[in-house]
PyMOL Python script that loads the backbone (N, CA, C, O; Angstrom):
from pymol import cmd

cmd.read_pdbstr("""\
ATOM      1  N   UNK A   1      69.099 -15.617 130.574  1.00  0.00           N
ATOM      2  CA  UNK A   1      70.174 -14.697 130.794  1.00  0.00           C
ATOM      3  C   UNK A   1      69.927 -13.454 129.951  1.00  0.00           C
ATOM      4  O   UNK A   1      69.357 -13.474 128.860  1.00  0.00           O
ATOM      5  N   UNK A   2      70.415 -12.356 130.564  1.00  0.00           N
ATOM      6  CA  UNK A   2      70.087 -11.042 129.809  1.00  0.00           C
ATOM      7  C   UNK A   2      71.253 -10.736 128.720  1.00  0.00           C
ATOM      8  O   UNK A   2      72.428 -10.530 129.027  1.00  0.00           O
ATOM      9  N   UNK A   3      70.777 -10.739 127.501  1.00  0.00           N
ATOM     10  CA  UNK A   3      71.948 -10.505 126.410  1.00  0.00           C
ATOM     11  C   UNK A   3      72.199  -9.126 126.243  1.00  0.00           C
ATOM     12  O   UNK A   3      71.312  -8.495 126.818  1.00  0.00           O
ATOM     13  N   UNK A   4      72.984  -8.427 125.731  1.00  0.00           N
ATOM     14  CA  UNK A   4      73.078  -6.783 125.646  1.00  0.00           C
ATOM     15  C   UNK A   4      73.099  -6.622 124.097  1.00  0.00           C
ATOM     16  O   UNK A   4      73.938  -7.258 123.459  1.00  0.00           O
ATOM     17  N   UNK A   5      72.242  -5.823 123.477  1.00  0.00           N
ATOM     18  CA  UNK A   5      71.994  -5.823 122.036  1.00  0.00           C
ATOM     19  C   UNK A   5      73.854  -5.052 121.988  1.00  0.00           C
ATOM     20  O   UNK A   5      74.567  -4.719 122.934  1.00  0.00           O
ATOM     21  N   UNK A   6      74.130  -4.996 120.441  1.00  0.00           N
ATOM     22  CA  UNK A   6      75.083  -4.512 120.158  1.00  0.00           C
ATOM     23  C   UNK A   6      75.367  -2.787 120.105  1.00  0.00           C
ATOM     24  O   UNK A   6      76.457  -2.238 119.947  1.00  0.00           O
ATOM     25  N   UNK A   7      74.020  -2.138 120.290  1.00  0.00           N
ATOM     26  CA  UNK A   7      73.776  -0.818 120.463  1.00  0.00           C
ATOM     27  C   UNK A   7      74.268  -0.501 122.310  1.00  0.00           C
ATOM     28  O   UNK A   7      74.645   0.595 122.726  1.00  0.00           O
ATOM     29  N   UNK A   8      74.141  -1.648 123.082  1.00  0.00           N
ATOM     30  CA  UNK A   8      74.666  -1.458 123.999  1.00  0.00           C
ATOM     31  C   UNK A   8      73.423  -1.447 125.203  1.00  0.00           C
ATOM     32  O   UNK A   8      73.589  -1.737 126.388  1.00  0.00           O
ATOM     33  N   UNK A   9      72.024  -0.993 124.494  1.00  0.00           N
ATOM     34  CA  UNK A   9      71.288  -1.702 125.445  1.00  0.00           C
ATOM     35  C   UNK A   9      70.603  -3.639 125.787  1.00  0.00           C
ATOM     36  O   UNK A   9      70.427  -4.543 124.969  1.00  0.00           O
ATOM     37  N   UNK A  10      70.405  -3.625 127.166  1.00  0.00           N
ATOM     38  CA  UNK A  10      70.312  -4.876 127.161  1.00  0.00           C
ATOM     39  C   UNK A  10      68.668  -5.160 126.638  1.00  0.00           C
ATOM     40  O   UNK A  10      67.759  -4.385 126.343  1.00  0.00           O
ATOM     41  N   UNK A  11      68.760  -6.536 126.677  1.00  0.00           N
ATOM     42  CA  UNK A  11      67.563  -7.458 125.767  1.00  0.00           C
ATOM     43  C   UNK A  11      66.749  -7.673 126.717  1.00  0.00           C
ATOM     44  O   UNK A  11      67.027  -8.586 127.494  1.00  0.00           O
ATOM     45  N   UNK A  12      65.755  -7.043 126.881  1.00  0.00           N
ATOM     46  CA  UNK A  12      64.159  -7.259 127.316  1.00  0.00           C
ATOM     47  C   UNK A  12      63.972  -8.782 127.577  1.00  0.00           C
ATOM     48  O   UNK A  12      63.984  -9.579 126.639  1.00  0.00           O
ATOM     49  N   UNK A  13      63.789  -9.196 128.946  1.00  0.00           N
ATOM     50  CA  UNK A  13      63.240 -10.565 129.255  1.00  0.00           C
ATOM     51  C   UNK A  13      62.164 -10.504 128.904  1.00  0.00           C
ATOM     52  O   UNK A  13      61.499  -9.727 129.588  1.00  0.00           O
ATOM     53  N   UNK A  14      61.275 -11.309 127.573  1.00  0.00           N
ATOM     54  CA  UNK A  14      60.237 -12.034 127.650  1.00  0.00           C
ATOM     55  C   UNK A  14      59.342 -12.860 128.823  1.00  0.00           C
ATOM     56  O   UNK A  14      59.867 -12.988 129.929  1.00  0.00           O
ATOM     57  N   UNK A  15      58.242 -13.320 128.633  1.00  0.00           N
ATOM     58  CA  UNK A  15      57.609 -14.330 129.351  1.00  0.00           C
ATOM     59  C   UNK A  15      57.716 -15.447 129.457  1.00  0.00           C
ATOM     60  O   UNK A  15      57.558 -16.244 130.382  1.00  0.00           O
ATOM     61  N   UNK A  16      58.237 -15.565 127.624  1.00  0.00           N
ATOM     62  CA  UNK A  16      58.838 -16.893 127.359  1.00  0.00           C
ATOM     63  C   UNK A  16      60.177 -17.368 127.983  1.00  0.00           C
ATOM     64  O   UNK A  16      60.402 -18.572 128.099  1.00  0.00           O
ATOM     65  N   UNK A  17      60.880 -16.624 128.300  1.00  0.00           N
ATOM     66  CA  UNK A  17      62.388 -16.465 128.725  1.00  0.00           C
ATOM     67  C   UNK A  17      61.610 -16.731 130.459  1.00  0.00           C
ATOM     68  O   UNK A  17      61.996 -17.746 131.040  1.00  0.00           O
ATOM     69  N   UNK A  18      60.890 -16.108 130.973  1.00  0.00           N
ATOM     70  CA  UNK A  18      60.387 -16.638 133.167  1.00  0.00           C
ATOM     71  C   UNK A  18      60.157 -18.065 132.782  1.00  0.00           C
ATOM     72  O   UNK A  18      60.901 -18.949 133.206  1.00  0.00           O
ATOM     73  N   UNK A  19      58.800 -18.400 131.719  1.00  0.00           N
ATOM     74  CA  UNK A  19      58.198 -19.947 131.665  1.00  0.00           C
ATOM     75  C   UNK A  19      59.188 -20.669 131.531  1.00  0.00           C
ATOM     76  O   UNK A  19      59.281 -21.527 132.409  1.00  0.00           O
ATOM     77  N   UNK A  20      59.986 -20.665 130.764  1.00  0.00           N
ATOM     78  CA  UNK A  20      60.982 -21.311 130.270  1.00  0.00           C
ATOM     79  C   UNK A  20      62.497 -21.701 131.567  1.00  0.00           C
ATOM     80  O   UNK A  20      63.198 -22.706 131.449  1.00  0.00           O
ATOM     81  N   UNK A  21      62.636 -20.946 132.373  1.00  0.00           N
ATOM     82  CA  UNK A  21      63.104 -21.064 133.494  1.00  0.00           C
ATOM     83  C   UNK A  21      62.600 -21.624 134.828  1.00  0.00           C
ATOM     84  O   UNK A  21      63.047 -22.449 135.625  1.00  0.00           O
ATOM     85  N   UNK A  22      61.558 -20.905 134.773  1.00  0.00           N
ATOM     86  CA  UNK A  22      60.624 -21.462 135.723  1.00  0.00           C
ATOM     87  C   UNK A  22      60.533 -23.115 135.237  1.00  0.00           C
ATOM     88  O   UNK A  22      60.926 -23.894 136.105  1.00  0.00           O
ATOM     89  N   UNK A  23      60.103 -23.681 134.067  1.00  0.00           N
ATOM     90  CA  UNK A  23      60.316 -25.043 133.827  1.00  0.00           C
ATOM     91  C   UNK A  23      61.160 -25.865 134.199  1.00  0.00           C
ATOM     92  O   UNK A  23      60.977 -26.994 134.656  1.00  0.00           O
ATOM     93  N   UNK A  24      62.714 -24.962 133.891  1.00  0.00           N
ATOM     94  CA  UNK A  24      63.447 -25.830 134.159  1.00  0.00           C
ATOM     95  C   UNK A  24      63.562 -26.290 135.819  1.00  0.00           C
ATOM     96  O   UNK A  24      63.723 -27.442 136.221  1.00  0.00           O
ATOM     97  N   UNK A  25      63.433 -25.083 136.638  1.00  0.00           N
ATOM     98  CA  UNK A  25      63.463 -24.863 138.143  1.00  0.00           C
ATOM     99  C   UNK A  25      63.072 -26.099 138.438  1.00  0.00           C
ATOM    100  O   UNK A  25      63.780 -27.085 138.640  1.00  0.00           O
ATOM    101  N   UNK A  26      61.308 -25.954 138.461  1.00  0.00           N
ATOM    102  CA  UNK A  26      60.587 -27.199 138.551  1.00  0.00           C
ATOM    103  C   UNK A  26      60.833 -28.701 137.848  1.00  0.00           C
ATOM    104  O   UNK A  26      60.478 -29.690 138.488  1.00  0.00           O
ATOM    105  N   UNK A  27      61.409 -28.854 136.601  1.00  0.00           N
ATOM    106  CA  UNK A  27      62.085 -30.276 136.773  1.00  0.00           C
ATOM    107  C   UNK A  27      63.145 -30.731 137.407  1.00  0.00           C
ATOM    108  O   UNK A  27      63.354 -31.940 137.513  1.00  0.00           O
ATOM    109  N   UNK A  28      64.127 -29.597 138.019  1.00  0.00           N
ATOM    110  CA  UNK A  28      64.987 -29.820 139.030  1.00  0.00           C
ATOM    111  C   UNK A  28      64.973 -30.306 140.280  1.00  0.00           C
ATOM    112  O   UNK A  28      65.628 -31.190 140.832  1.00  0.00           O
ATOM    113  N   UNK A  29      63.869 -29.376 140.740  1.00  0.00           N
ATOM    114  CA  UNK A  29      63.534 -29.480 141.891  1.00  0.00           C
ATOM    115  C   UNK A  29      62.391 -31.262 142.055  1.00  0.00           C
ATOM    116  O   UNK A  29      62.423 -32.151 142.906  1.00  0.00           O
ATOM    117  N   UNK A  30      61.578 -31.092 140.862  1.00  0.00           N
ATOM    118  CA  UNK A  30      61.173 -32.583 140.747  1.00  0.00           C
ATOM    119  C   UNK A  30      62.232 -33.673 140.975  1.00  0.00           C
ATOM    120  O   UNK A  30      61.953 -34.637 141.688  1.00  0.00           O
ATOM    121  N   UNK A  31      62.983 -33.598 140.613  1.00  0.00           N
ATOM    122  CA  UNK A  31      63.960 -34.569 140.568  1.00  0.00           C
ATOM    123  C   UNK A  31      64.422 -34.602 141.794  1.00  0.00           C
ATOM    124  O   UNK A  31      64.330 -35.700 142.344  1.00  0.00           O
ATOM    125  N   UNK A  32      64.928 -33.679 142.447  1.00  0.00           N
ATOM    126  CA  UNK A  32      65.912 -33.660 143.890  1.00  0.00           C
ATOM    127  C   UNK A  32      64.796 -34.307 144.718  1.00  0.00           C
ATOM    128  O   UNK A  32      64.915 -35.320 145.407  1.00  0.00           O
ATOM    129  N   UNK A  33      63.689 -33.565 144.544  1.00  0.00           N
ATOM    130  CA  UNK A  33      62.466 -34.588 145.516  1.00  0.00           C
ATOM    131  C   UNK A  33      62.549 -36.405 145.629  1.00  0.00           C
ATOM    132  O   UNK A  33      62.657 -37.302 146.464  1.00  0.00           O
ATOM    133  N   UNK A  34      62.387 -36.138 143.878  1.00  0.00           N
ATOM    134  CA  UNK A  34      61.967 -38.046 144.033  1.00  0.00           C
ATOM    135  C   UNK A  34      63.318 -38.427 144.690  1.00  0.00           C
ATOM    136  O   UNK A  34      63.251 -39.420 145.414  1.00  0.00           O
ATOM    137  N   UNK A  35      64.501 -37.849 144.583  1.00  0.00           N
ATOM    138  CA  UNK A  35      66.127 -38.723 144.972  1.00  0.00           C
ATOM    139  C   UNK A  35      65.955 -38.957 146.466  1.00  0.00           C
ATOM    140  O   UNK A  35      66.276 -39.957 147.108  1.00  0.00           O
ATOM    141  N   UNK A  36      65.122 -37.316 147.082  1.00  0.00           N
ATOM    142  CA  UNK A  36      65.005 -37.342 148.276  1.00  0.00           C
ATOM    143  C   UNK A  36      64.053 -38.427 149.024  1.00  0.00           C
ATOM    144  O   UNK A  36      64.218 -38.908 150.145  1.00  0.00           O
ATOM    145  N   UNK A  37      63.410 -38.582 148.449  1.00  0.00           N
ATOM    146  CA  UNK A  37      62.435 -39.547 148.645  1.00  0.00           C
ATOM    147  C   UNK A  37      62.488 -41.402 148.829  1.00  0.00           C
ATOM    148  O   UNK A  37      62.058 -42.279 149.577  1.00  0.00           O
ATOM    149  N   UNK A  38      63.433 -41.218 147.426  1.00  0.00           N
ATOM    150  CA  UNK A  38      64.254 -42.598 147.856  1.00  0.00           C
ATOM    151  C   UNK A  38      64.991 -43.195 148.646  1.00  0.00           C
ATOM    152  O   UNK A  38      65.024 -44.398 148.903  1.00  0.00           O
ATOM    153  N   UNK A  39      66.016 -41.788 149.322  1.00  0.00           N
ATOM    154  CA  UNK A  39      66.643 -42.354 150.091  1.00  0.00           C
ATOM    155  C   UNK A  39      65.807 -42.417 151.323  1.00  0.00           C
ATOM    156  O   UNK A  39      65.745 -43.465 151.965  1.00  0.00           O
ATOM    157  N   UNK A  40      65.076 -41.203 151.731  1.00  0.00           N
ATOM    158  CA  UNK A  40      63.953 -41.382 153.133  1.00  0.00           C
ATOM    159  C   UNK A  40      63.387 -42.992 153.079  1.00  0.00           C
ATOM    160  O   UNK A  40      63.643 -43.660 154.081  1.00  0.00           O
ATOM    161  N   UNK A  41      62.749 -43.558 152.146  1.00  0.00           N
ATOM    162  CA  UNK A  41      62.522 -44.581 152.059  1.00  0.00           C
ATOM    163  C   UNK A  41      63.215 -45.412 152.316  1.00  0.00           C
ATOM    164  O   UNK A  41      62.873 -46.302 153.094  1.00  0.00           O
ATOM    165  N   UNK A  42      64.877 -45.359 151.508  1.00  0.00           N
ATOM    166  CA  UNK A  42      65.320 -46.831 152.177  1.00  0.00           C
ATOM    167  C   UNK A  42      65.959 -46.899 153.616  1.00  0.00           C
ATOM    168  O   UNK A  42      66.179 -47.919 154.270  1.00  0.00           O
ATOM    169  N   UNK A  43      66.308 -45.071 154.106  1.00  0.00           N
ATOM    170  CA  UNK A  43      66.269 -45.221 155.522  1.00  0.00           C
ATOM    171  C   UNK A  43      65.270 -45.686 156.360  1.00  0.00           C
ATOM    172  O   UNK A  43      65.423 -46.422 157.334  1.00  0.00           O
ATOM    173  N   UNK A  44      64.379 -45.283 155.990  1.00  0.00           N
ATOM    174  CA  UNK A  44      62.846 -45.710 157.048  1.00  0.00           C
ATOM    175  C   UNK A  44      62.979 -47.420 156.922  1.00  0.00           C
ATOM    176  O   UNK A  44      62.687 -48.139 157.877  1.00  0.00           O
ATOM    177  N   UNK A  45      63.287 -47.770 156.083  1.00  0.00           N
ATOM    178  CA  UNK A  45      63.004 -49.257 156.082  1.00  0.00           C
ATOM    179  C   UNK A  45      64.331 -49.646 156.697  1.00  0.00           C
ATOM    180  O   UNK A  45      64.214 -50.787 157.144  1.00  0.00           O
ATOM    181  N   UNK A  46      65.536 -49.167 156.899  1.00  0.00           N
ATOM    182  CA  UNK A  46      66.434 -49.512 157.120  1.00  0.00           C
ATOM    183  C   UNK A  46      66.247 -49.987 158.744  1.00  0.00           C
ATOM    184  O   UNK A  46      66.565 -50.960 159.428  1.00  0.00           O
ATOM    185  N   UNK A  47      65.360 -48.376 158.984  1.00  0.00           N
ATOM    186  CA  UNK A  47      65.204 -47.962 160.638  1.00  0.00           C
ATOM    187  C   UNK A  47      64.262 -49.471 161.096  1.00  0.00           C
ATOM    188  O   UNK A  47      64.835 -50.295 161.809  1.00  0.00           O
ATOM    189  N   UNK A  48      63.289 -49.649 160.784  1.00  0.00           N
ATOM    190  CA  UNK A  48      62.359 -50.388 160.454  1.00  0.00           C
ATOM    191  C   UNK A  48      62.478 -52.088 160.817  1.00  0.00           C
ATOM    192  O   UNK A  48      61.772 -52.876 161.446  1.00  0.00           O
ATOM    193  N   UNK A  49      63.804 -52.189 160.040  1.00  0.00           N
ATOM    194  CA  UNK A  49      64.159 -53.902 159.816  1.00  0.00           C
ATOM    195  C   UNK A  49      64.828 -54.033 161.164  1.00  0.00           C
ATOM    196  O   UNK A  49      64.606 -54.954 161.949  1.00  0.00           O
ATOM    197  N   UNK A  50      66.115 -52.497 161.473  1.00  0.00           N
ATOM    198  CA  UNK A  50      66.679 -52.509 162.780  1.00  0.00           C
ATOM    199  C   UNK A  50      65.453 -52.877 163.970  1.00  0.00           C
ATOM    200  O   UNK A  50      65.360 -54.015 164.431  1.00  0.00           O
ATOM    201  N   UNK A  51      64.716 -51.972 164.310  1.00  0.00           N
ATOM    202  CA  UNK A  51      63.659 -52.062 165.159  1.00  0.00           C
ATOM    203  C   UNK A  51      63.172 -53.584 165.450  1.00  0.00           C
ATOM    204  O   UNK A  51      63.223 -54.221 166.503  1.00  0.00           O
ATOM    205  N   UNK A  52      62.716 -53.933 164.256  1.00  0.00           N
ATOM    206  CA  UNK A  52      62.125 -55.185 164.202  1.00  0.00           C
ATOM    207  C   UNK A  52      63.153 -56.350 164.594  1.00  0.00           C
ATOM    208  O   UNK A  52      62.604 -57.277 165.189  1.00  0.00           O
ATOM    209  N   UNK A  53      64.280 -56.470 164.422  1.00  0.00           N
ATOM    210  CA  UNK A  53      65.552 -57.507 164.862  1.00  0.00           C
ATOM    211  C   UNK A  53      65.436 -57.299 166.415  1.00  0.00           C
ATOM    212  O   UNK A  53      64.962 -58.159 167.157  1.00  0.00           O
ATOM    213  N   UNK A  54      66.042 -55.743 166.960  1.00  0.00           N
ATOM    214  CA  UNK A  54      65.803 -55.400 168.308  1.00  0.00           C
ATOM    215  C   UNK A  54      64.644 -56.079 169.178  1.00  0.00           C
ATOM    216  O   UNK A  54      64.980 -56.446 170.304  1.00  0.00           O
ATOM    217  N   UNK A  55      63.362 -56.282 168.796  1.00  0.00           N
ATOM    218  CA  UNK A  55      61.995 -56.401 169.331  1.00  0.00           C
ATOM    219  C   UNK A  55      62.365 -57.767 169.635  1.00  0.00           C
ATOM    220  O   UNK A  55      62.451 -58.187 170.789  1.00  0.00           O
ATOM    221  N   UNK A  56      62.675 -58.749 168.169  1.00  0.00           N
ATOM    222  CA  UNK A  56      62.294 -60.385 167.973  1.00  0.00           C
ATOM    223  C   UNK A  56      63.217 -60.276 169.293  1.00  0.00           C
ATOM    224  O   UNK A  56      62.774 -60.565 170.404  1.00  0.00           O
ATOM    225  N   UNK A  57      64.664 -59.794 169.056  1.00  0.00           N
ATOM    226  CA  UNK A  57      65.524 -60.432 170.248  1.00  0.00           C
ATOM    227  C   UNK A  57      65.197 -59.791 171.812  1.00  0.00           C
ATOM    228  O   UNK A  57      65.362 -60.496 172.807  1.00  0.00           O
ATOM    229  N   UNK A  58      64.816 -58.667 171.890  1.00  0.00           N
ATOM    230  CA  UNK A  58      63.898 -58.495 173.528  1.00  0.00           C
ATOM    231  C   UNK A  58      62.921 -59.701 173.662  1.00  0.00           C
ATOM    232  O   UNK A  58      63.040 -60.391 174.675  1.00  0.00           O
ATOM    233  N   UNK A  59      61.921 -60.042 172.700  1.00  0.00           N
ATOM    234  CA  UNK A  59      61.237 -61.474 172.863  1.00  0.00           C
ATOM    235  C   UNK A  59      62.114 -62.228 173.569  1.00  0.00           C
ATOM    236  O   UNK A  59      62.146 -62.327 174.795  1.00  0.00           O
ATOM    237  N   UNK A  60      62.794 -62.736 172.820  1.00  0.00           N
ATOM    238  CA  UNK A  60      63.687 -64.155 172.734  1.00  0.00           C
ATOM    239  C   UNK A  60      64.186 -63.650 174.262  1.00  0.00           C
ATOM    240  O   UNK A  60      63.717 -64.151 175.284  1.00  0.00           O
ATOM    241  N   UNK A  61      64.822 -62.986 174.267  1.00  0.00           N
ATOM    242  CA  UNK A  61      64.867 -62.331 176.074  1.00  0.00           C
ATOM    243  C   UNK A  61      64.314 -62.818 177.049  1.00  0.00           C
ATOM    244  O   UNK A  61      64.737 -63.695 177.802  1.00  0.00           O
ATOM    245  N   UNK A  62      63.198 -62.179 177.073  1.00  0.00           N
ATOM    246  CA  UNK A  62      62.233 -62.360 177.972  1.00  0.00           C
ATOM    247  C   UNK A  62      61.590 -63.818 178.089  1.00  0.00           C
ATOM    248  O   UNK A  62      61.222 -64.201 179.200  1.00  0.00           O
ATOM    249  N   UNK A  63      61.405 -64.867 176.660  1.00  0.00           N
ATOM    250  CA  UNK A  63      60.984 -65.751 177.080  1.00  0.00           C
ATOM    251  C   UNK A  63      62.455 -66.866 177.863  1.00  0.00           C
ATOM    252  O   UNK A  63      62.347 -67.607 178.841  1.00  0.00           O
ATOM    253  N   UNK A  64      63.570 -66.642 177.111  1.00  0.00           N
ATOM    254  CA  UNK A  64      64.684 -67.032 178.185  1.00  0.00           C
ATOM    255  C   UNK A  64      64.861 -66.677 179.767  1.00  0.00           C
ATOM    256  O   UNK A  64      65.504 -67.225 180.662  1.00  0.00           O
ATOM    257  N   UNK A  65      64.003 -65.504 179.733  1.00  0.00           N
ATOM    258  CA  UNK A  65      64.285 -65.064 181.167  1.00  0.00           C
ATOM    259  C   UNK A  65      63.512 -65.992 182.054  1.00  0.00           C
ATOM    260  O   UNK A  65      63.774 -66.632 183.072  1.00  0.00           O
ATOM    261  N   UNK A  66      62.279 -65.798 181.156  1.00  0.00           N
ATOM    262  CA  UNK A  66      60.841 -66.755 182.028  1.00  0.00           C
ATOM    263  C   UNK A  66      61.202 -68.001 182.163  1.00  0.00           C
ATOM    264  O   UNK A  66      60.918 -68.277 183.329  1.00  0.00           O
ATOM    265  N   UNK A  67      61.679 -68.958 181.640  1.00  0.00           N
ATOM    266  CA  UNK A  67      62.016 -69.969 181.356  1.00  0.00           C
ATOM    267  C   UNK A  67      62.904 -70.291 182.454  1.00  0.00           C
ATOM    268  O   UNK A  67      62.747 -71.284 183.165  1.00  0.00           O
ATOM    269  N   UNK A  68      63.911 -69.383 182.599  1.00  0.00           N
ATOM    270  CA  UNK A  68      65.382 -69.333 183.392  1.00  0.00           C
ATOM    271  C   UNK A  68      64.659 -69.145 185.158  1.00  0.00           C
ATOM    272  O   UNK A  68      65.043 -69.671 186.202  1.00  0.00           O
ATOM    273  N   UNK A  69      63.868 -68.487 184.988  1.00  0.00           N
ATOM    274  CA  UNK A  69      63.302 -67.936 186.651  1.00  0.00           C
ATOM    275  C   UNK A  69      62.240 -69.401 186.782  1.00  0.00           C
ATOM    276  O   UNK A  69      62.284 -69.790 187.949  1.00  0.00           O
ATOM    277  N   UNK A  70      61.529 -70.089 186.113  1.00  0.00           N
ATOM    278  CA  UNK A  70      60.738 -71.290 186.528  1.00  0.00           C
ATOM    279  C   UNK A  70      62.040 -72.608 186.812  1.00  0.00           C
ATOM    280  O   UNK A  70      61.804 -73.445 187.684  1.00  0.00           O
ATOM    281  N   UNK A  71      63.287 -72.682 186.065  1.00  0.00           N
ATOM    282  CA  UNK A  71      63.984 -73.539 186.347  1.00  0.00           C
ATOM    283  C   UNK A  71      64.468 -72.899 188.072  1.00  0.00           C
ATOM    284  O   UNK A  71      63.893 -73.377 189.050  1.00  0.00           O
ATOM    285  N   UNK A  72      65.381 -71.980 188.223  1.00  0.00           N
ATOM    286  CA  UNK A  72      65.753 -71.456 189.527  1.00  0.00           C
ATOM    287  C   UNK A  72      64.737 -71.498 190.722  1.00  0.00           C
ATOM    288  O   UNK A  72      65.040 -71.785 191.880  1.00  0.00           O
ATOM    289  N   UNK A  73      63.534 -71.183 190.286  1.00  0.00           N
ATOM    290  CA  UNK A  73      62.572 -71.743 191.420  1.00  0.00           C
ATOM    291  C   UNK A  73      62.480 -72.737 191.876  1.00  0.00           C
ATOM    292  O   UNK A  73      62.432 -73.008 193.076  1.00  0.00           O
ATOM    293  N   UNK A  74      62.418 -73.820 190.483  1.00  0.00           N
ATOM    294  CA  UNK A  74      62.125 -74.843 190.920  1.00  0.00           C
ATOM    295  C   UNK A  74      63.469 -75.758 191.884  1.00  0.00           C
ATOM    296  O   UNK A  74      63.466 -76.793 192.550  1.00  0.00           O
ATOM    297  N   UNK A  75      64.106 -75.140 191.665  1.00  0.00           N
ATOM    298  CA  UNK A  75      65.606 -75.293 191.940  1.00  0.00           C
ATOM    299  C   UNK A  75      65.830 -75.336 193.310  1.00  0.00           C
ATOM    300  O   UNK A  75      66.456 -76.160 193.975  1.00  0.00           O
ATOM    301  N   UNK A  76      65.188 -74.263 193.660  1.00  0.00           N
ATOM    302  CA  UNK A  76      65.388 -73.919 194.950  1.00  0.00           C
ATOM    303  C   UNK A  76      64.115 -74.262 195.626  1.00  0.00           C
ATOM    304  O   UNK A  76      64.069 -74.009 196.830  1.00  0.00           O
ATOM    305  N   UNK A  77      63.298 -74.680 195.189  1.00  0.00           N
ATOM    306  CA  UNK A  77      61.825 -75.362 195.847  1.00  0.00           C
ATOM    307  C   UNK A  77      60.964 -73.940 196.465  1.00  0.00           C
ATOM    308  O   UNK A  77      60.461 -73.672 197.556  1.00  0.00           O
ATOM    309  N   UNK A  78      61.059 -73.398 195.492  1.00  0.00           N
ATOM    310  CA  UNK A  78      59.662 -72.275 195.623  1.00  0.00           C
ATOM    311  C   UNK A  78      58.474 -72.588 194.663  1.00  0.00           C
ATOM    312  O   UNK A  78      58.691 -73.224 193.631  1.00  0.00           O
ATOM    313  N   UNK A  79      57.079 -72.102 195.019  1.00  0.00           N
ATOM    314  CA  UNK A  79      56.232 -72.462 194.528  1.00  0.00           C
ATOM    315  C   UNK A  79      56.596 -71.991 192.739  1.00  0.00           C
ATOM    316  O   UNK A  79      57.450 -71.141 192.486  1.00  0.00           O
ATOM    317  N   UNK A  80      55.939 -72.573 191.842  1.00  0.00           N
ATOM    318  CA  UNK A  80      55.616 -72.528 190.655  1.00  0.00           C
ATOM    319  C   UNK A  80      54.568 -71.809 189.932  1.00  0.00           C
ATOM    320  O   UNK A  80      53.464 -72.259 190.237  1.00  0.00           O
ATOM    321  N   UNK A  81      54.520 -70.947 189.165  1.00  0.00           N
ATOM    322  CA  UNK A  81      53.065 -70.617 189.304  1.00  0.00           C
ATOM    323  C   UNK A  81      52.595 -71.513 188.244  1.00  0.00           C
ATOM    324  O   UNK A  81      53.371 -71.868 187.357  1.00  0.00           O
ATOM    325  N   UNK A  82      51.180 -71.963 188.282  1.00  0.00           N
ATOM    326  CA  UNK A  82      50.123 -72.643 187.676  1.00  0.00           C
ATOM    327  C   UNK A  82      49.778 -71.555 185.999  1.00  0.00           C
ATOM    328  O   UNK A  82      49.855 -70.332 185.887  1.00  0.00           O
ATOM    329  N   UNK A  83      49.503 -72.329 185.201  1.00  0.00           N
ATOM    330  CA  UNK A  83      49.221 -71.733 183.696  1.00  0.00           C
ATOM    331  C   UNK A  83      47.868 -71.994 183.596  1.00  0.00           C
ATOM    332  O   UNK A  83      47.723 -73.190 183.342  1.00  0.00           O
ATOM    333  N   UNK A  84      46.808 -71.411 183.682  1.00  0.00           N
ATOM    334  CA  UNK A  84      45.446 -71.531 183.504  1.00  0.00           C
ATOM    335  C   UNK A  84      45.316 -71.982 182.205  1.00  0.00           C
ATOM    336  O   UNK A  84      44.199 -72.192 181.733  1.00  0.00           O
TER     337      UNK A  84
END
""", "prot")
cmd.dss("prot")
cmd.show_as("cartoon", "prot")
cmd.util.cbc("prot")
cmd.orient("prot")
């Protein structure tokens, strides 16, 4: 911050006074990253575990379906197909 000497002009920013800001900037911004980061992470995994539940149960689906269409065939006396 710019101080104003008591003569009334203001106080010359140093280099030390940018580095010194600039530091802080960058551990700020370090920080908001990693927070950001964490949460991307536990969304992605969140997304992730969802996906993966969705999939097992389309499986489980489909092999009920298969299952369900060889009983109804057979049900109704249509051919079967053969499992090599």
């Amino acid at each position: 911050m710019v101080k104003k000497r008591s003569s009334g002009k203001k106080k010359a920013i140093t280099l030390r006074d940018v580095i010194s800001h600039i530091q802080g900037v960058k551990s700020e911004l370090s920080t908001d990253m990693q927070h950001m980061e964490q949460r991307l992470t536990k969304r992605i995994d969140d997304v992730e575990s969802n996906l993966m539940e969705r999939i097992d149960g389309l499986g489980q689906d489909i092999m009920a379906t298969a299952k369900d269409s060889l009983k109804i065939r057979r049900h109704v006396g249509m051919a079967i197909p053969e499992d090599d």
